[in-house]
N, C-alpha and C positions, 0 to 999 in steps of 0.2 A: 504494500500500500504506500500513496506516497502522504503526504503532508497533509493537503485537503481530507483524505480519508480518516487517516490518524487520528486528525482535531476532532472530528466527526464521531468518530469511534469513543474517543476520551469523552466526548462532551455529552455520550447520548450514558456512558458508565455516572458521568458527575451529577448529571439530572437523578440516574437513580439511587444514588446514594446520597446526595446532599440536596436536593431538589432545588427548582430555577432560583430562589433567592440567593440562599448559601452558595453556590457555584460559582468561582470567582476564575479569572482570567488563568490564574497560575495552576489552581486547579486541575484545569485540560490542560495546561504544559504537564502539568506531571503525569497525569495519565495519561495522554496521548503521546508522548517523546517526542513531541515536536520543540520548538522554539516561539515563544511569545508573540515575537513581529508575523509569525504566520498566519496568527488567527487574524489578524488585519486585513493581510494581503489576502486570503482567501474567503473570506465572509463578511471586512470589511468591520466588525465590532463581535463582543465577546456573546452581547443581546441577540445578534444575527445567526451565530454558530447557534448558538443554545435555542433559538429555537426551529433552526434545520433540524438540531438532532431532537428536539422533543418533537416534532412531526413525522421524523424516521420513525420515531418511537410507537408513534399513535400508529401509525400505518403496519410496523411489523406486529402490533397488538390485535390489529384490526385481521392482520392475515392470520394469525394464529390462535384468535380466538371463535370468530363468527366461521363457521364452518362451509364449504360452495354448499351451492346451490344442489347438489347432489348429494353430499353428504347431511343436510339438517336431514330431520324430520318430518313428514307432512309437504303436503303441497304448496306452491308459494303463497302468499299472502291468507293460510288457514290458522286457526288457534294454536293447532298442532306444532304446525313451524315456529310459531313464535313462540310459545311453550320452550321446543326445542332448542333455539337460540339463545333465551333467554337463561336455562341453565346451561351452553357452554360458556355463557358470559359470566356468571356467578362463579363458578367451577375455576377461573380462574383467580379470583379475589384475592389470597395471599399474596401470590407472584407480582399482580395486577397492582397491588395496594403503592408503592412507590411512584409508578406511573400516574396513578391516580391522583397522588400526593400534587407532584409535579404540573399536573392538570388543572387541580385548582390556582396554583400557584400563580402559572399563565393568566387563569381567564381574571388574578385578582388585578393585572398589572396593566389591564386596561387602556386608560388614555396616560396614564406615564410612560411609557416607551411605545408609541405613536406608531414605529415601522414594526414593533410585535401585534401591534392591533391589526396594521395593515394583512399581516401574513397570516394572525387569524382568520379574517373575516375573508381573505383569500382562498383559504383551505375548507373552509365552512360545507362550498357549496360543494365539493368534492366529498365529502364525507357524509355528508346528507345522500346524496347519489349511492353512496355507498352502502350506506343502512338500508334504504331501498329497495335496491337490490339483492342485499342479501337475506331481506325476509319476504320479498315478493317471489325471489327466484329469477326476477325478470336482469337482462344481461345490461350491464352498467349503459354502457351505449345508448341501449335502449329504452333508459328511464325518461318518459317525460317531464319536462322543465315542470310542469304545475305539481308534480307530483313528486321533484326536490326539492319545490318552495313550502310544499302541505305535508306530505306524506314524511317527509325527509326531517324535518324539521318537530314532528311529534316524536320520531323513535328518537331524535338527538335530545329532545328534551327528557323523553324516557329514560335515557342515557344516563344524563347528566344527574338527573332526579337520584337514581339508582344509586348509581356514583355516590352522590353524598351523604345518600341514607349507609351507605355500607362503608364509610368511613368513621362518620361519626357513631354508628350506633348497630355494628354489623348483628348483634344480637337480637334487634326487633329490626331490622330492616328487612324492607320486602320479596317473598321469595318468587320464582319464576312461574310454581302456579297463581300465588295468587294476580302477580301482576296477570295473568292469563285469564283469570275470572273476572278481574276486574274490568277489562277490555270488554270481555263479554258482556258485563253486568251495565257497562255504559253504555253499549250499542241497544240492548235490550230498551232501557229506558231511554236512549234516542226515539227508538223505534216506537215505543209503546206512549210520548208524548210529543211528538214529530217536531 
């Protein structure tokens, strides 16, 4: 690997072990074996590496947790699947938990580093596409735009929701069936008060 990878590599280890705040410049120097001036030259600031590699991160979580389309359970967009999904996402919560950590860290830094907001809100609609797809079944490509501004945008909130109930308080926080009855249980009283 050369330098760009390296910083990369160290800086997606410093996220998990000291998460976005505590991560400091020299930090990825030690872990990565690079040289300081590098992380400059190649990302341009320390904010910039750190949050390429926290989006490496989300993306290799995202490949190794939500299962294809062949592998869930259930047909795309049934209870079954989402069910299904829903515990290989729980399933991984110890490993997950740093990442997690990390995650909030980002979403707390907001409008203080202005070009991390930019790259969130950049990445956003890529991962809403993503959730989509992988409980609809339907192939990323193919996901209609209205349906990564609506559809995409409820499982990220589910997400998120999730997220912080099994941080704070993994002992009562929501399990995968219930979040699946509850799905149920709001469509029902959709339905039954239109």
């Amino acid at each position: 690997m050369g330098h760009k990878e390296d910083l990369l590599e160290g800086a997606k280890k410093c996220l998990m072990d000291k998460g976005f705040v505590r991560t400091t410049a020299r930090d990825i120097v030690n872990a990565s074996g690079a040289n300081l001036a590098s992380i400059g030259y190649h990302y341009g600031s320390k904010d910039a590496l750190l949050m390429q590699a926290f989006l490496a991160l989300m993306e290799e979580w995202g490949d190794s947790v939500m299962p294809s389309a062949g592998a869930a359970e259930g047909e795309g967009g049934s209870l079954e699947r989402f069910r299904s999904l829903w515990e290989s996402f729980l399933s991984t919560e110890e490993a997950a938990r740093p990442l997690w950590r990390a995650n909030l860290e980002v979403a707390m830094q907001d409008d203080r580093l202005p070009e991390l907001r930019a790259l969130l809100v950049s990445s956003q609609a890529e991962g809403r596409r993503g959730l989509v797809a992988t409980f609809t079944g339907v192939p990323e490509e193919d996901v209609p735009e209205e349906d990564v501004v609506t559809l995409g945008a409820f499982y990220q909130a589910l997400l998120g929701g999730v997220m912080i109930q099994r941080m704070f308080a993994p002992e009562a926080a929501v399990t995968a069936e219930q979040l699946t009855q509850g799905l149920r249980r709001a469509v029902e009283l959709a339905a039954e008060r239109g």
